[in-house]
C-alpha positions as CSV (number, residue, x, y, z in Angstrom):
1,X,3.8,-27.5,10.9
2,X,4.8,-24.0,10.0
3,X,6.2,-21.5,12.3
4,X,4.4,-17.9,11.3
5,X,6.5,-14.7,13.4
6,X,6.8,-11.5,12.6
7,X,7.9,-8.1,14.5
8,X,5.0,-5.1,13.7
9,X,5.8,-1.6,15.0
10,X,2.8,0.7,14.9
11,X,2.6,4.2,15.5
12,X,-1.0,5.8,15.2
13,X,-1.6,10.2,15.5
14,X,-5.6,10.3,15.2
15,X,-7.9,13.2,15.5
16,X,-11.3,12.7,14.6
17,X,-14.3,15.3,14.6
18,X,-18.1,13.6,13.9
19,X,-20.6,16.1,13.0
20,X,-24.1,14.4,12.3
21,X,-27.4,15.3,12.1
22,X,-30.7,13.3,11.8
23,X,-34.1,14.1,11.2
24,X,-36.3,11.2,10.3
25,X,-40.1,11.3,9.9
26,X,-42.2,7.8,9.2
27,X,-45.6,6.2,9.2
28,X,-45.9,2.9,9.3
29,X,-48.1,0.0,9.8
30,X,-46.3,-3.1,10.7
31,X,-42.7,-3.0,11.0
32,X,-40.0,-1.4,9.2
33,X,-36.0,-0.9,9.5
34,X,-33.0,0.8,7.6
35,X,-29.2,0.5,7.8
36,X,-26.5,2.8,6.1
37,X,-22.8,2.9,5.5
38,X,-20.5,5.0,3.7
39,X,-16.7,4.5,3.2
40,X,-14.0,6.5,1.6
41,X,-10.6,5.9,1.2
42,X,-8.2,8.3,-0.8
43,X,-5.0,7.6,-1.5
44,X,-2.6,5.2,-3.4
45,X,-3.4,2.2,-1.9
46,X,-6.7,2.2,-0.7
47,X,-9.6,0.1,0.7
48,X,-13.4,0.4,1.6
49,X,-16.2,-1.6,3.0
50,X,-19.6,-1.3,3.6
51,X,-21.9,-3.6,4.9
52,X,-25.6,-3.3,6.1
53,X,-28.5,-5.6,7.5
54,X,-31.7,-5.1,7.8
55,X,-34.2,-8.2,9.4
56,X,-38.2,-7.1,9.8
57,X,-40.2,-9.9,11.7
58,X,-43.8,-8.9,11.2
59,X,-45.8,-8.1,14.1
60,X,-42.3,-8.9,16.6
61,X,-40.1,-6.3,16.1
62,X,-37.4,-5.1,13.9
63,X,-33.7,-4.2,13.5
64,X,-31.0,-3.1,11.6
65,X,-27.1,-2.7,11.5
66,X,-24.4,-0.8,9.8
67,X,-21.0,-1.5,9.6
68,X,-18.0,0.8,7.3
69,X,-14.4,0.8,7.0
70,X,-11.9,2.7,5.1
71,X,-8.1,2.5,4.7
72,X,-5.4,3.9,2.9
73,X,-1.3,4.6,2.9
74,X,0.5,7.3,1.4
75,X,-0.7,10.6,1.9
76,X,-3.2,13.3,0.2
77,X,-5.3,15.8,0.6
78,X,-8.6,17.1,-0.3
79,X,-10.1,20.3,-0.8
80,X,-13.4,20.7,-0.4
């Protein structure tokens, strides 16, 4: 057996602003479906993910998820 403890203190500040936009046009016969993701992490140490699904079942249905993370520590900036 091992004995696994630690002590985590966590301090989190947050502000978040989502601007988004879709316009989507499509003609299909049958069944159709899309996923996207997009992940950026800047910074020193950094991480991203993305993952997507997609499943069509013809003449049922269909269906599609999207999934992305990004992390990073340190600081930085961007201009743009």
């Amino acid at each position: 057996m091992y004995d696994v403890s630690f002590t985590k203190l966590v301090n989190i500040a947050e502000l978040t602003q989502v601007v988004k936009q879709i316009d989507a046009s499509a003609w299909v016969h049958g069944n159709s479906a899309m996923a996207n993701a997009t992940a950026d992490a800047l910074g020193a140490n950094s991480v991203t993910e993305t993952l997507t699904q997609t499943t069509v079942a013809n003449g049922v249905g269909s269906s599609s998820v999207s999934e992305s993370l990004s992390a990073t520590s340190g600081f930085h900036w961007h201009f743009g």
